[in-house]
N, C-alpha and C positions, 0 to 999 in steps of 0.2 A: 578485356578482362580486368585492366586497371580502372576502369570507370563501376562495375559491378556494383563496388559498396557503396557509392554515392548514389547508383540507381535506387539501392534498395533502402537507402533512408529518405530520395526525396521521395518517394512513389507515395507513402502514408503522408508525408508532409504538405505534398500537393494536394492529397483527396480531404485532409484538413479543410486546409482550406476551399477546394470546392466545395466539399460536403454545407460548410459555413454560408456560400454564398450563390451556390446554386440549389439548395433543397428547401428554399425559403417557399413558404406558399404563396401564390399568385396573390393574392388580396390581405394574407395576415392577420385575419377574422375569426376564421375557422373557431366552434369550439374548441369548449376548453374543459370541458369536464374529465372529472374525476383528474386532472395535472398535476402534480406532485404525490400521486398515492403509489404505491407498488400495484402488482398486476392484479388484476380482477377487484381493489377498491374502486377502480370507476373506469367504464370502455365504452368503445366506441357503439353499442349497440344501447349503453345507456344512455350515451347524447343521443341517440338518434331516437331514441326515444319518448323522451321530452323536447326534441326538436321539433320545429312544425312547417310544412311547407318547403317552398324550394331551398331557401337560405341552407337549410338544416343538410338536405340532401350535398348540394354544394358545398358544403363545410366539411362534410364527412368525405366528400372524393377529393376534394381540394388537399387533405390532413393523408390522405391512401396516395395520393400521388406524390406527395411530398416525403413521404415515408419508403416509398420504392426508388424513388430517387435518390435518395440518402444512402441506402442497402448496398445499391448495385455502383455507387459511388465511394464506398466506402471498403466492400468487399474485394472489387476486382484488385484495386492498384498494392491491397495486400497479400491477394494470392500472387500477384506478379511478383512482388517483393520475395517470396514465401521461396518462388522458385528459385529468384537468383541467389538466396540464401542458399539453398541446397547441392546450387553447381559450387559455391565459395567453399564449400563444408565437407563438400565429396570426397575427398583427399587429405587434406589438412586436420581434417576432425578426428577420420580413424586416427591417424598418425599420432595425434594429442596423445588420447586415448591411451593407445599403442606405447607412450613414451617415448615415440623416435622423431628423429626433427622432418619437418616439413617446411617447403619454400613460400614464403609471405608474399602477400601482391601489396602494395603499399603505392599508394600514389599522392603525390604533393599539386594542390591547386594554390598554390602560394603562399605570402606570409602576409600578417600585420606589423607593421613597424610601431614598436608604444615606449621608444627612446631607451630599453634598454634590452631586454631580453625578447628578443619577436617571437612572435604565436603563429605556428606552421598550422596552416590549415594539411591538414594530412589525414588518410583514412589508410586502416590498413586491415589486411584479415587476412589472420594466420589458421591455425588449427584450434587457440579460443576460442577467437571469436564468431569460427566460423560455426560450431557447437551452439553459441549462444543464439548467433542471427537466427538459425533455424528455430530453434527454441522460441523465442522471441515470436518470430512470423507465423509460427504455426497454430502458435495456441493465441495470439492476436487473430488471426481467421477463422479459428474456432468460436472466440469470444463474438466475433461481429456476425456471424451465423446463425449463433444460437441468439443473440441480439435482436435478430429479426422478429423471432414468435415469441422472445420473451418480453420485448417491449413492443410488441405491436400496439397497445393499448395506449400508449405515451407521448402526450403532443411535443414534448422535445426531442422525441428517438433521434431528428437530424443533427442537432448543436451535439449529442450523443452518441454517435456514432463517429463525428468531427473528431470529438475531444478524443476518442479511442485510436483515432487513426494519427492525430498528433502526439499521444502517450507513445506509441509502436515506434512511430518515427523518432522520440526522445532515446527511447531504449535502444534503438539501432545505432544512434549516434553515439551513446556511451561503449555499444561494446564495439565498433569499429574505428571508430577517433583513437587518433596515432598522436596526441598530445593529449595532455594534462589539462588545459583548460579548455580546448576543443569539447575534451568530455565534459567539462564541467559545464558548459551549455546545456548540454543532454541530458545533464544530472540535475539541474535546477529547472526547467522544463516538465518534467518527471512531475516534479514537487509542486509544480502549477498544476500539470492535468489529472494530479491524484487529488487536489481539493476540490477540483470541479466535477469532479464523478463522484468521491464520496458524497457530497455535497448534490448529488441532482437531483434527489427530492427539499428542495431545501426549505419549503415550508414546514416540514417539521422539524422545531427547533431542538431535536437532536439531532438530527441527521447533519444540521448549517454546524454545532457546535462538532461533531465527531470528526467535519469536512478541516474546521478551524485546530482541532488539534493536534491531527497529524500533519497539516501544514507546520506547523508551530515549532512540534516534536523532530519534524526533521530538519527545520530549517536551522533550530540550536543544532544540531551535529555538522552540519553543514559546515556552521562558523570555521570548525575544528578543520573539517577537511580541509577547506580551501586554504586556510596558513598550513596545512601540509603539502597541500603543491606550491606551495610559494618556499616553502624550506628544500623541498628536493630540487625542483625547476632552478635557484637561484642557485643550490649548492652543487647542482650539475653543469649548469649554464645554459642549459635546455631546458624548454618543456614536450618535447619530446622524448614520446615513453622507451625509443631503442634506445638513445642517446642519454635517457635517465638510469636507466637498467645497464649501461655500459660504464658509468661512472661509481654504481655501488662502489666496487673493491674501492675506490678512493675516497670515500667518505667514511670522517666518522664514525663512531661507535652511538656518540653523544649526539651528532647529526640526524644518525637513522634512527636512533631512539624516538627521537623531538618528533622527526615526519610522521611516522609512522604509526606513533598515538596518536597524532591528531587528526591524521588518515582513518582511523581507530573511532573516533566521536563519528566522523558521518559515517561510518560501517554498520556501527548501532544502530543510528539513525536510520538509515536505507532499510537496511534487513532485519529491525524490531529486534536488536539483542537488549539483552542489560546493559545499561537501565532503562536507554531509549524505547523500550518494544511497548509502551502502554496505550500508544495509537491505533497498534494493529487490528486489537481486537475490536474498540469503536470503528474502525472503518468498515465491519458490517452493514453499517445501516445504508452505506451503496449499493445499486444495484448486486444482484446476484452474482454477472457476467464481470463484472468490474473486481467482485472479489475474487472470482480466477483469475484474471490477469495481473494484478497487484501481487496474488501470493503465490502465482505458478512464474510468471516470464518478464514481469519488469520490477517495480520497484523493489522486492525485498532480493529478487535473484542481482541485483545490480553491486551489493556491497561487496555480498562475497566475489561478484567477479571482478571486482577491484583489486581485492586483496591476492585474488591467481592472479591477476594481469602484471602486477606489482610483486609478485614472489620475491624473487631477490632479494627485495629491500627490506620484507620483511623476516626473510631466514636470516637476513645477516644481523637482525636487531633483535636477539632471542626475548629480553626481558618485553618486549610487547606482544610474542607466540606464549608467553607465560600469563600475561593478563589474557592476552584472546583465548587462554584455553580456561582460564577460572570462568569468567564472561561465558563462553559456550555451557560451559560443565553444572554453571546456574542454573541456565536458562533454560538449557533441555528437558532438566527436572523438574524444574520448578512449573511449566509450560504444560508441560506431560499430565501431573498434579491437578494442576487449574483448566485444561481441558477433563479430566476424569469425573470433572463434579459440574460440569453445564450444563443447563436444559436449552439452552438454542443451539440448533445444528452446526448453525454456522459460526458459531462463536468457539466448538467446540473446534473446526478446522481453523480457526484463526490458531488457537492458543496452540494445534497439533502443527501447525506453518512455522511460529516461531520455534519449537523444539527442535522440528525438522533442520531449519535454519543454522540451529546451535549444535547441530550434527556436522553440517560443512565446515561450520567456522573449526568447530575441536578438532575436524581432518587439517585442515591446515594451521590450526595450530602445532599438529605431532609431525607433520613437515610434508604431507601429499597432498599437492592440489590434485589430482589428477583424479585421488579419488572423490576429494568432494566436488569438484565439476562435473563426475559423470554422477556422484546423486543429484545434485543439483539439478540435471538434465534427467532423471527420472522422477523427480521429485517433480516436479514442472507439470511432465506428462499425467500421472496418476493423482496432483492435487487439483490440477483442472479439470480434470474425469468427478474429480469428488465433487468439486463447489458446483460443477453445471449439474450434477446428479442433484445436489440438494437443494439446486433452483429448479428442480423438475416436482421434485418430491414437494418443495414448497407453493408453484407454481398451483399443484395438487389439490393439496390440503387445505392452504389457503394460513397457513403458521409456520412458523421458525422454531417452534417448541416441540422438543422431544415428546413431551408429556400430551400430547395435542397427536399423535401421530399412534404408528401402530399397524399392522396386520397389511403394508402396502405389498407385500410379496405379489399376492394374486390378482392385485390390481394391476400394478407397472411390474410386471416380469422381466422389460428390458431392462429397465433402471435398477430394477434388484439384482441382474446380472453384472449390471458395469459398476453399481457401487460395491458389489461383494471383492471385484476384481481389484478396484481400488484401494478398498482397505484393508484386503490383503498384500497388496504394495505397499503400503503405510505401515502395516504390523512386521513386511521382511518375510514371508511366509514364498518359499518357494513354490513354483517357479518366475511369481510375477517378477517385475523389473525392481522392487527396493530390497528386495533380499542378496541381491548380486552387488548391488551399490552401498548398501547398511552394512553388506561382510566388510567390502572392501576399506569401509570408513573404521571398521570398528577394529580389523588386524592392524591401522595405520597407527589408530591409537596405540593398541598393544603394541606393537616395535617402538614406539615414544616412550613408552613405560621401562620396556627393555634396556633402553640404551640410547633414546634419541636427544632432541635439543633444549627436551622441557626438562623442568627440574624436578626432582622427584615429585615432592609436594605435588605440584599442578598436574606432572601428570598420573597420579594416582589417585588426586579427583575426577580427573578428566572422565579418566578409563574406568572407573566407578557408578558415576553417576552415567555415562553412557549405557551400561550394563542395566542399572534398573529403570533407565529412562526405555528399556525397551522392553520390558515386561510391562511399564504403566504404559507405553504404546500399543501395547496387546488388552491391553485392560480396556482404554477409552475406544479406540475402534471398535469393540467386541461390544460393549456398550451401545455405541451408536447405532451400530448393526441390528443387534436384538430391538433396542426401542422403537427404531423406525421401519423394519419391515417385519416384526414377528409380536407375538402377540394378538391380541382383543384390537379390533379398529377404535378409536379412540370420534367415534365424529361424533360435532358441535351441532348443537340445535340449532336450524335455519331458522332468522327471524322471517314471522309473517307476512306472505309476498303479497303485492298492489292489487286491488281485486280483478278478477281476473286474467291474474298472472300464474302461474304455474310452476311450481318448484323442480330446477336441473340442476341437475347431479352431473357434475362432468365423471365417470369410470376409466377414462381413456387412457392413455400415453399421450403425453405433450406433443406440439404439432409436429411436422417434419424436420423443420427449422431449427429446432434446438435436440431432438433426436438424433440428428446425422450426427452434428459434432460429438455426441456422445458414445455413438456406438465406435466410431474413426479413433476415439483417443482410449479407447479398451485396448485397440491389439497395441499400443504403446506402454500402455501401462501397464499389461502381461509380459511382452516379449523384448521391450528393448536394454532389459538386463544383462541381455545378450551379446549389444552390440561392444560393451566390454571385455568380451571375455570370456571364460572360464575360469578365473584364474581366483580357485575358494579357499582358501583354508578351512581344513573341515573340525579341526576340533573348536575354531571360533565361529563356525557357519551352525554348529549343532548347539553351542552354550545360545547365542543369539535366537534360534527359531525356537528350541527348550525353556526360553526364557517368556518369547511371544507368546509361547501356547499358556504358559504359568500364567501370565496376567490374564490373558481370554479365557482361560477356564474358569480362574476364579470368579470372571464377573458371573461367567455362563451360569455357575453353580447358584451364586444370590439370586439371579436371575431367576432359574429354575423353580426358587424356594417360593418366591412368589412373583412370576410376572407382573402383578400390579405397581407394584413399589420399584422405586427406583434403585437399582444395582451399586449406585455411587455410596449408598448407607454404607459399605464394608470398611469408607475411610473414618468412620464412626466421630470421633471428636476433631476432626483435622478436615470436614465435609465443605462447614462453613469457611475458613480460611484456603481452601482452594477454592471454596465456588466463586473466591473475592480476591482472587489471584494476590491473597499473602497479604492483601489491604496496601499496594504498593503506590495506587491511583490516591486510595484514600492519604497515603505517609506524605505525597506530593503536593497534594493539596493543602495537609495544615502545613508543609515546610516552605511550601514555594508560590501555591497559587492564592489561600488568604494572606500573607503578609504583601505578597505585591498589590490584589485587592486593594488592601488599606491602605499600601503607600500611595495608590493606584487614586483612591477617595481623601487622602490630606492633599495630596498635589490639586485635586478640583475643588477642595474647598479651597486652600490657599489662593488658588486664582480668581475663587470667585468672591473671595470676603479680601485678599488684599491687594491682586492686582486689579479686576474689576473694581474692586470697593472703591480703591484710589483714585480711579477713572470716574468712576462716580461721584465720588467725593467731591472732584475735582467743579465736575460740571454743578453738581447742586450748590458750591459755594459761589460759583463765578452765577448761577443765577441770583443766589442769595443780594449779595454785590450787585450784579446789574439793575435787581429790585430798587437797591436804594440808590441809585442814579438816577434811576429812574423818575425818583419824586421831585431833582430840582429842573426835568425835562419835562413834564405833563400840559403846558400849554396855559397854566393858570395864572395870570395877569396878577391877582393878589398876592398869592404865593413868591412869585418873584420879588414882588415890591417890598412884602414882609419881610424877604431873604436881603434885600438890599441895605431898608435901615436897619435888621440887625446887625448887621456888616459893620456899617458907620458906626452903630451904638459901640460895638464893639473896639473899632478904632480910637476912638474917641474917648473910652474908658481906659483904652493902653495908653493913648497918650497922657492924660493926668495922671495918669499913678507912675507911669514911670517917666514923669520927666521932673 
């Protein structure tokens, strides 16, 4: 039982690595058409098309076997994971949940000695973590499943399925590591295998830049975090998280303040709050599958489980529950807004991710984790349901654009069911699973307002903008909805096919492969609002679902007036600054990314005009110079003799005159 959590982080760790070095193809030849495009810009039926002869055939089973190999390499050792995540969780998680304590399995595989304070390798799973493994492993299995049919077309699917099965294993190690910089391993890891999956079409040099900026973005919060576990770890004398969490009461007012902001920078960072959160939405241009996993079960769910895991330290240092709750109370609104006015779908769940986000953060700013880990853990369930829905819907159509879509109801009937499912989870809308977990975040605030640890002020933004962040949650879902499955079919003129080629229409539902995971995380995202509880308050269970339906209606109504046009005109002069999310990418750019530019461009001229110059300089004088040595070496017999009596002449002149 005490070996369990290190099972379930190396099991992904190891298929990493195999995945890496056994899914290589026999020869390495293989084409390579259509490689960097998303689905259906270039497949395998197209290489095989202009392929000719055997080579061709060979390349293409060569590229299928290396592709099955990857799959069932990648898949099993995380459904094993998936499992022993579930015996860790079976007990310890209700109990979370529940509020009541539960017994930890914790086991020490030694230390590092680094001459002052040692680093316990230690893994430990309580009733968090045991919450999160699941989380984590499940919709990772989900991601590498639906992976198969959605990247069957893609000569890298194996170095991609690697790097997925390396991310799981990151994220496993951060929510079971029983130290401080144990996690921090698994936290900077993370931050490697989210730029190589944003980044895996990287020929298109947005996709290489979107890959380069949230590397960027979180690696400044990063800075923050890591002198925050060097403030707590030193000022506990551990970096062990019991043994950090036992020395709160002894530390500091001014101690846990210091940690705790700067714990604060990589929380941003991780989980896209303000001001860090402007990666998020560029990280679209990843795969599909990769944007479920990043916004359902690893990188942005990692902050906030920092900040549960770290409670203590952070309820005893109120004035940074005061910034985390201005920071949420922004961000949700602001997010909510900037989602309301997007015409790409998936841009539209990036900015609805980070709102979501700023929903957990303001529960535990008003002082309950407990609710914002069980949204957390519904939010997981029902935003992975949306992002593989709208890799379905996209996989489709063959666009990311609202405007581009339309009338898929009667096409994909399954995918209109599980995305209706989902964002009604998203909007709160009982009985699905975020109506049970959005009650419970949004009474937590209300009792912080009452009477709790935040100051008026914050929490009267908090509890504010929560309230209208969840009518414009009912607004952009209700949008999304109507655009993409209701209405006139909005299809593109095929260009004219190769002569005797013949125009397909794919009408279908997407293969099996990325179907199961989608129907499997429906009953999650309806029912596991359940596994909390009943426990509603009904007069904030009815302002919140009364508020949902306000914003859905309203859109419904512009909607109504005329399907053609887009529903988001109702924010009439406010359209364009949400659709450009407040110009917050553009304020960064003139404040921080042109002047570094240009200090960026004096430092390569300076080195090129004066320390190169120098160097230059140097050499074209010492030729200069060796030129004219040159001429009393040249081998010329006159030249010498002329140099000789001038010499004398010259002597000979010094002596008469000066003697």
């Amino acid at each position: 039982m005490t070996n369990l959590p290190l099972l379930a982080v190396l099991l992904p760790f190891v298929a990493a690595f195999a995945g890496l070095l056994l899914s290589r193809r026999p020869h390495g030849h293989a084409p390579r058409i259509g490689e960097g495009s998303p689905p259906g810009a270039g497949s395998e039926n197209a290489g095989a098309s202009g392929a000719t002869g055997h080579a061709g055939v060979a390349g293409g089973s060569e590229r299928r076997a290396a592709h099955a190999r990857a799959a069932w390499i990648a898949v099993l050792p995380t459904a094993v994971s998936g499992v022993l995540a579930l015996w860790l969780a079976w007990g310890p998680g209700f109990a979370f949940l529940d509020g009541s304590a539960a017994a930890d399995v914790t086991h020490a595989y030694g230390a590092i000695e680094t001459g002052g304070i040692p680093i316990s390798l230690t893994l430990q799973a309580d009733g968090l973590s045991g919450l999160l493994g699941v989380l984590v492993t499940l919709v990772a299995l989900a991601v590498q499943v639906y992976s198969v049919g959605y990247l069957s077309d893609d000569p890298r699917y194996p170095s991609y399925s690697a790097f997925v099965s390396l991310f799981t294993s990151a994220m496993l190690l951060v929510v079971y590591a029983g130290d401080l910089l144990v996690l921090y391993v698994g936290w900077e890891v993370m931050g490697l295998c989210s730029y190589l999956l944003i980044g895996h079409w990287w020929e298109d040099k947005a996709n290489s830049r979107a890959a380069i900026k949230a590397f960027l973005v979180t690696r400044l919060g990063d800075v923050g975090f890591l002198f925050g576990i060097f403030v707590l770890g030193i000022s506990a004398g551990s970096f062990r998280i019991p043994d950090v969490l036992a020395k709160v009461p002894e530390m500091s007012s001014g101690t846990l303040v210091a940690a705790t902001m700067l714990l604060l920078a990589g929380v941003a960072g991780k989980s896209a709050q303000v001001p860090l959160h402007t990666w998020l939405p560029d990280a679209m241009a990843g795969p599909t599958p990769i944007s479920a996993l990043i916004h359902a079960a690893t990188m942005v769910a990692a902050g906030i489980f920092i900040v549960a895991r770290l409670f203590p330290a952070f309820l005893a240092a109120r004035p940074t529950l005061d910034v985390l709750a201005v920071i949420a109370a922004l961000g949700m609104l602001a997010s909510a807004l900037a989602a309301l006015a997007q015409d790409d779908l998936k841009r539209v769940l990036a900015y609805s991710t980070i709102s979501q986000l700023a929903y957990m953060a303001g529960g535990l700013a008003a002082g309950s984790d407990r609710a914002a880990i069980f949204h957390l853990i519904t939010h997981g369930a029902f935003k992975a349901l949306l992002f593989l829905c709208a890799g379905v819907v996209i996989h489709h159509v063959g666009s990311n654009l609202m405007s581009q879509m339309g009338g898929l109801r009667r096409s994909m009937p399954i995918t209109f069911v599980a995305m209706t499912v989902g964002f009604a989870a998203l909007m709160g809308l009982p009985p699905a699973s975020g109506f049970f977990s959005k009650d419970a975040l949004l009474l937590a605030m209300d009792r912080a307002l009452a009477g709790g640890g935040l100051t008026d002020a914050a929490g009267l933004l908090l509890y504010g903008c929560a309230l209208a962040t969840v009518a414009v949650t009912g607004a952009y879902a209700t949008r999304a909805w109507l655009r993409t499955f209701f209405g006139d079919a909005r299809a593109l003129a095929l260009p004219e096919p190769e002569p005797g080629t013949a125009h397909v229409i794919d009408v279908r539902e997407a293969p099996p492969t990325m179907m199961v995971p989608v129907v499997l995380l429906t009953a999650p995202s309806l029912l596991l609002g359940l596994a909390g509880g009943l426990h509603i308050e009904a007069s904030v269970a009815v302002v919140s679902v009364a508020l949902a339906l306000l914003g859905g209606g309203a859109v419904y109504a512009f909607w109504r007036s005329d399907p053609v046009r887009d529903p988001a005109r109702l924010l009439g002069p406010f359209l364009a600054p949400c659709e450009r999310a407040f110009y917050v990418d553009t304020l960064y750019a003139a404040v921080f990314v042109r002047p570094i530019l240009a200090l960026a461009r004096i430092v390569v001229r300076t080195d090129d005009v004066v320390v190169d110059g120098a160097v230059r300089g140097s050499g074209r004088s010492v030729r200069g110079l060796s030129g004219v040595l040159r001429l009393v070496q040249n081998g010329n017999v006159q030249l010498y003799i002329s140099g000789v009596l001038a010499g004398v002449l010259l002597i000979a002149v010094g002596a008469v005159v000066f003697t």
